[in-house]
C-alpha positions as CSV (number, residue, x, y, z in Angstrom):
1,X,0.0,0.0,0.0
2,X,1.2,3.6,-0.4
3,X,0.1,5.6,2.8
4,X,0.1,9.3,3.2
5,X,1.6,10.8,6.3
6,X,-2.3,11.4,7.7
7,X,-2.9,7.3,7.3
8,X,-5.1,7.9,4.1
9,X,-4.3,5.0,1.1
10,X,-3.5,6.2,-2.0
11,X,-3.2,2.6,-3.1
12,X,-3.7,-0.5,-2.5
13,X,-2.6,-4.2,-3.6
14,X,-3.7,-7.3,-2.3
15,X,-2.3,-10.7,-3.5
16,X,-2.5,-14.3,-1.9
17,X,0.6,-15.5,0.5
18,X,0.8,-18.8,-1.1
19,X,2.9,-20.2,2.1
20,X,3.4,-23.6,1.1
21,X,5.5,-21.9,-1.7
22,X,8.1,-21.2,0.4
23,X,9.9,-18.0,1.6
24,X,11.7,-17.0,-1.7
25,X,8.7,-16.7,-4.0
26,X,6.6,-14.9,-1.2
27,X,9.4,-12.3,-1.1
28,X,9.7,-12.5,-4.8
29,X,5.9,-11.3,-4.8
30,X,6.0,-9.1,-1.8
31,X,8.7,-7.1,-4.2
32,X,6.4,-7.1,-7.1
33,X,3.8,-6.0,-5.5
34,X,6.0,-3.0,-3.9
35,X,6.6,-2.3,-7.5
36,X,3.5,-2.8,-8.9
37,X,2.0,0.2,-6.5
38,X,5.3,2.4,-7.4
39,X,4.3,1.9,-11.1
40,X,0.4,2.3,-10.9
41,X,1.2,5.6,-8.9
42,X,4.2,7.1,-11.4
43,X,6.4,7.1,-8.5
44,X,10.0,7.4,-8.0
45,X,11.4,5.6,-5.2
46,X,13.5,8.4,-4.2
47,X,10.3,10.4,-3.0
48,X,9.3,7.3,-1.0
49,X,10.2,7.8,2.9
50,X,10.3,3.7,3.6
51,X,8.9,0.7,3.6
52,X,7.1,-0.7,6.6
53,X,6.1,-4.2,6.6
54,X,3.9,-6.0,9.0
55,X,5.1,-10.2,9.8
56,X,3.9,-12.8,11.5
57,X,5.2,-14.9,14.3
58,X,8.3,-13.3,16.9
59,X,10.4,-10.3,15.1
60,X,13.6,-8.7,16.0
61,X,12.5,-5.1,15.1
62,X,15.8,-3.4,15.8
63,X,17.6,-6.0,13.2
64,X,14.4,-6.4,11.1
65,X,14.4,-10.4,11.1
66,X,11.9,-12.7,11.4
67,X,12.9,-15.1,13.9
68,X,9.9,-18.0,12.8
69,X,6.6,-17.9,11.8
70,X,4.5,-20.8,12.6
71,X,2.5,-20.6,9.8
72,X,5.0,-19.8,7.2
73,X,7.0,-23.3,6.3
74,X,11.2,-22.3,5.7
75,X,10.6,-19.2,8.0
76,X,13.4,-18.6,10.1
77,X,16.0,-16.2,11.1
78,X,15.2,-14.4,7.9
79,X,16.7,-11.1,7.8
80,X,13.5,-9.2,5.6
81,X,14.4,-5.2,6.3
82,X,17.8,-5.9,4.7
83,X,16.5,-8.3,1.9
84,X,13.8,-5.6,0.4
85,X,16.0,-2.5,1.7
86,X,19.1,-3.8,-0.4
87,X,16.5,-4.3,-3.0
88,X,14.8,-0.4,-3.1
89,X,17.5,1.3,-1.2
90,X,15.1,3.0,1.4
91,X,14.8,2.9,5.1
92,X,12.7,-0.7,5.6
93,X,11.5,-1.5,9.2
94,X,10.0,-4.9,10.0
95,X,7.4,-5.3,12.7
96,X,5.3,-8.0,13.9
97,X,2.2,-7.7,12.0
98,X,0.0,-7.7,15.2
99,X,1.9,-5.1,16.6
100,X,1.8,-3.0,13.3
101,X,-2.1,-3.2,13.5
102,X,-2.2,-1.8,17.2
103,X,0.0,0.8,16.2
104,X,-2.5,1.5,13.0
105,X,-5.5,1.6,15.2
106,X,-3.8,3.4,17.7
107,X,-2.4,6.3,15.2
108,X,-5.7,6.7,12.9
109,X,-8.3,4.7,14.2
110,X,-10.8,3.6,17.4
111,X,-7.6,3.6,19.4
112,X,-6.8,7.1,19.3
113,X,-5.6,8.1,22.0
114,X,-5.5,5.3,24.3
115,X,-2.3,5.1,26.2
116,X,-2.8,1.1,27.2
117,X,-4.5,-1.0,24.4
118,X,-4.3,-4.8,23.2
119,X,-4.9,-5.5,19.8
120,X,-5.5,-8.8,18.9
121,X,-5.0,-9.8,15.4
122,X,-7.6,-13.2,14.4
123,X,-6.4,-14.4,11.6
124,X,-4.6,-18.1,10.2
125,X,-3.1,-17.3,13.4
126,X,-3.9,-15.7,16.9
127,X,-1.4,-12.7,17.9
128,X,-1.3,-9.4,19.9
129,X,0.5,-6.2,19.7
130,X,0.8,-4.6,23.2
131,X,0.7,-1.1,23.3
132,X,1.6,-0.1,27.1
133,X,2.7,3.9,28.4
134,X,1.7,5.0,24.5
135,X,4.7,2.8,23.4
136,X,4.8,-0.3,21.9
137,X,5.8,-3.1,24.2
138,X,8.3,-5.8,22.7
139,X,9.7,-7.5,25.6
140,X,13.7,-8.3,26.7
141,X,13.7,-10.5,23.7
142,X,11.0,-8.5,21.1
143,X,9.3,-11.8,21.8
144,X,6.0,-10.4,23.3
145,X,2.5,-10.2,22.5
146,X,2.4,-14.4,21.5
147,X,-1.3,-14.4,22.6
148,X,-2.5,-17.5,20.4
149,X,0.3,-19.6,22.3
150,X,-1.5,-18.9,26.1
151,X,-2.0,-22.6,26.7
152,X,-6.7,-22.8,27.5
153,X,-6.3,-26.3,28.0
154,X,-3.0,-28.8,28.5
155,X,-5.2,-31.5,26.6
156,X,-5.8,-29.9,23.5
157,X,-4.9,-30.3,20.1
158,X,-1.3,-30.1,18.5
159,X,-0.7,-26.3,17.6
160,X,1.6,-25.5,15.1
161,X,4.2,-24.5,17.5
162,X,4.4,-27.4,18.6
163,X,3.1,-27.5,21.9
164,X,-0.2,-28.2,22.4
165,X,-4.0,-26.6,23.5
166,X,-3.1,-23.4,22.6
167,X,-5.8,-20.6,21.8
168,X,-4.6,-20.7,18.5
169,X,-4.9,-24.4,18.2
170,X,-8.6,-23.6,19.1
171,X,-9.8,-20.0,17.7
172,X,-7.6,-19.1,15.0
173,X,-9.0,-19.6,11.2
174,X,-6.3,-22.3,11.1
175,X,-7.4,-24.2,14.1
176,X,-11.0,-24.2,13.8
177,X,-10.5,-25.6,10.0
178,X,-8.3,-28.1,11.5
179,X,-10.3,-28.9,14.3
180,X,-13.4,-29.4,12.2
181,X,-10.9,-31.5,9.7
182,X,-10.2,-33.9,12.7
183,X,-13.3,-34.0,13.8
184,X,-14.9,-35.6,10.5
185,X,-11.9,-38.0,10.6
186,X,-12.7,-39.4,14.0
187,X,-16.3,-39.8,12.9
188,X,-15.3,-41.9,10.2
189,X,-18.1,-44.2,8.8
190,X,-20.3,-42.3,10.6
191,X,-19.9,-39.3,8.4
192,X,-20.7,-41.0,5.4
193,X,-24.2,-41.2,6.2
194,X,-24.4,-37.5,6.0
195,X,-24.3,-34.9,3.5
196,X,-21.1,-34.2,2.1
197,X,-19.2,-31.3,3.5
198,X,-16.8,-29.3,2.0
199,X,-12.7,-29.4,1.3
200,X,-11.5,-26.8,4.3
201,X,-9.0,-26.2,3.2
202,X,-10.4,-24.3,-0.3
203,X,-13.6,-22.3,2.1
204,X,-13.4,-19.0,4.0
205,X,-13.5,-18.7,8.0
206,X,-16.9,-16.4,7.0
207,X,-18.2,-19.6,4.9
208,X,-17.7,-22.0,8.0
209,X,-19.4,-19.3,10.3
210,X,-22.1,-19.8,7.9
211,X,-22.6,-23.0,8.1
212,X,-22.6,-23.1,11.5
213,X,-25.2,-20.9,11.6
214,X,-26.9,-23.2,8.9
215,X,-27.1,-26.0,11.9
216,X,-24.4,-27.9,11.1
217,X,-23.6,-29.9,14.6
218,X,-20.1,-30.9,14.0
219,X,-19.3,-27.2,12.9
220,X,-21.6,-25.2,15.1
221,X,-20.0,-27.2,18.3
222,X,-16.4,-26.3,17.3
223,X,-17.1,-22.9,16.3
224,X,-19.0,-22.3,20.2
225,X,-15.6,-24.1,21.9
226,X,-13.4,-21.5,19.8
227,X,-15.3,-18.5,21.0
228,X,-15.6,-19.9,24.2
229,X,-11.9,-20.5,24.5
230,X,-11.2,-17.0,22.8
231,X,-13.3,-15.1,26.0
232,X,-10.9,-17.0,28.3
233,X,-7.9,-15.8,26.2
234,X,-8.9,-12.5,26.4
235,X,-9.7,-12.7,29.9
236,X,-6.2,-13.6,30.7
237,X,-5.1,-11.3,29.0
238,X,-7.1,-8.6,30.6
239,X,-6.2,-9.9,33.6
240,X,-2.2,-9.9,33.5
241,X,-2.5,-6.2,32.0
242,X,-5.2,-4.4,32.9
243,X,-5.4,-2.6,29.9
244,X,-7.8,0.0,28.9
245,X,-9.1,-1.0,25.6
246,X,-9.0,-4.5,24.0
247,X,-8.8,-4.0,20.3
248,X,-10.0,-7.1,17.7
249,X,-9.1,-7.1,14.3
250,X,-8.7,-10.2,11.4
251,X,-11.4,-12.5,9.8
252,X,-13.4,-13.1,12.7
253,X,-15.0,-9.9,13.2
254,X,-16.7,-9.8,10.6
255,X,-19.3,-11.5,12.7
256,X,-20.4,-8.5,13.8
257,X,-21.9,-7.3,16.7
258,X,-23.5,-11.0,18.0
259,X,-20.3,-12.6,18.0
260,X,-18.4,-9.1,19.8
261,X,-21.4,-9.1,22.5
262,X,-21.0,-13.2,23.4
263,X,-17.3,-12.5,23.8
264,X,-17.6,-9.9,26.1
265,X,-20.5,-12.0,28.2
266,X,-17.2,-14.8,28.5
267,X,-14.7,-11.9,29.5
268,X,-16.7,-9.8,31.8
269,X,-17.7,-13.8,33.2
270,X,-14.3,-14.8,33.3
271,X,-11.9,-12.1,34.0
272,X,-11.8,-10.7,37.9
273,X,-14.4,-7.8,38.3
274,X,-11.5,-5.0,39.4
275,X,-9.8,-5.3,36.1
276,X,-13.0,-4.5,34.1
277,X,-13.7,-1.1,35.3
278,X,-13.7,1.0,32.1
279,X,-12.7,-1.9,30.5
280,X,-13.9,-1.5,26.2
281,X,-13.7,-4.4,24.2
282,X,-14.5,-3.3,20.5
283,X,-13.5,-3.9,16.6
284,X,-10.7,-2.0,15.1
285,X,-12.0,1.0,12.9
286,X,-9.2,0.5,10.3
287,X,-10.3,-3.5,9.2
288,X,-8.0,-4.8,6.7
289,X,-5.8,-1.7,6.0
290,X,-4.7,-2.0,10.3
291,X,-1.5,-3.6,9.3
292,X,-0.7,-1.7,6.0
293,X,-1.4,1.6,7.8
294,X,0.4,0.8,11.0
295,X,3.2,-0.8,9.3
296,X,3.4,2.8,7.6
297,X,3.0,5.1,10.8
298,X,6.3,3.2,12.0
299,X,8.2,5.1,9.9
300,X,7.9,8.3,11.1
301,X,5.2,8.3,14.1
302,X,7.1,5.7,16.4
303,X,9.8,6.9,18.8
């Protein structure tokens, strides 16, 4: 995206990851599409300030590297700023894409102004970016903010970090697909005796939200546990910081307003009653463009 110094998009470019592709041909497109915007907009990269650029899973953001990402096969201790910097010669910061989207909402959007705010970015995975004291909080190792990897229940499935019953295992995109996945294995035989269901895999989160709502039992049930062990998450979270404002952004809020007001019944259940004075729980402003904004904002609104 190209992103004016008051957070307005003058363009835009969405393409598909493509993970299983591995990490050379995602940066391969991640370059073409930084070119693609440059061209579209008659630019010249000399009157570009920098590139910003939102990443999943734990970043160093003083060196710019991607230490792993969980779900991105081949990606580790990959040195991104310098990569696309030597490639456009122009200041490049790398962030945690969580922490990029707190920082977008929090610079332009429902955050404004809010000193102590946790974004949480639903998505294939689960992640937050903690904004504590107006600044964003990294952590001694810039390891912070791993929210999908609080561990809701020691039994639980196998998340992709290896450990398992984490949130994300359960409420991510990711883990509800593969928990639904499972689910019609275990059932076997019996399964055939019902209408076919779709490939997973090929289907949006929206499109199994759907069918849930449709009455599908063996979707509905997993799609209650997820929300049911995203309130907890959040509670915990709520909890260990007290913050001010929760912030959710990704795929799952498009829900709307039904799915945002059983959350908060789970939280306000769940979490202890002294940390929920003033407490708002809402969905980010910014929606998709949280990261790309954010990301942005970095470059000249982050001290």
């Amino acid at each position: 995206a190209l992103v004016k110094k008051n957070g307005e998009i003058e363009k835009y470019v969405k393409m598909p990851t493509y993970a299983e592709q591995g990490k050379e041909l995602i940066i391969g497109r991640m370059k073409q599409g930084i070119y693609q915007v440059i061209e579209e907009k008659d630019l010249q990269i000399s009157n570009i300030l920098g590139i910003g650029i939102g990443a999943p899973g734990p970043v160093d953001y003083k060196k710019g590297i991607i230490h792993c990402a969980p779900n991105l096969p081949g990606w580790e201790g990959v040195p991104l700023a310098n990569i696309v910097k030597d490639e456009f010669k122009v200041p490049v910061i790398v962030e945690n894409d969580a922490n990029a989207a707190a920082w977008g909402e929090n610079s332009f959007g429902i955050a404004q102004g809010i000193d102590d705010m946790i974004c949480i970015s639903l998505g294939t995975g689960i992640g937050a970016g903690l904004i504590l004291s107006g600044k964003i909080y990294h952590g001694k190792n810039n390891l912070s903010g791993e929210v999908g990897h609080i561990i809701v229940n020691k039994e639980g499935p196998l998340c992709n970090c290896g450990n398992y019953g984490c949130l994300e295992a359960y409420s991510s995109a990711s883990g509800i697909k593969n928990r639904i996945k499972n689910k019609i294995k275990e059932l076997g035989t019996e399964r055939k005796a019902l209408p076919p269901l779709p490939n997973f895999d090929d289907i949006s989160l929206a499109q199994v939200f759907e069918m849930a709502r449709k009455g599908n039992l063996i979707v509905k049930g997993i799609i209650e546990e997820a929300i049911e062990y995203l309130g907890i998450g959040i509670a915990s979270v709520v909890n260990i910081l007290n913050p001010e404002m929760i912030v959710l952004v990704g795929g799952i809020t498009n829900e709307g307003e039904k799915l945002l007001n059983h959350l908060k019944e789970i939280v306000y259940k769940r979490a202890m009653s002294s940390h929920l004075q003033d407490l708002k729980i809402v969905f980010g402003s910014l929606g998709e463009y949280a990261g790309v904004i954010g990301a942005a904002a970095l470059l000249w609104n982050y001290n």
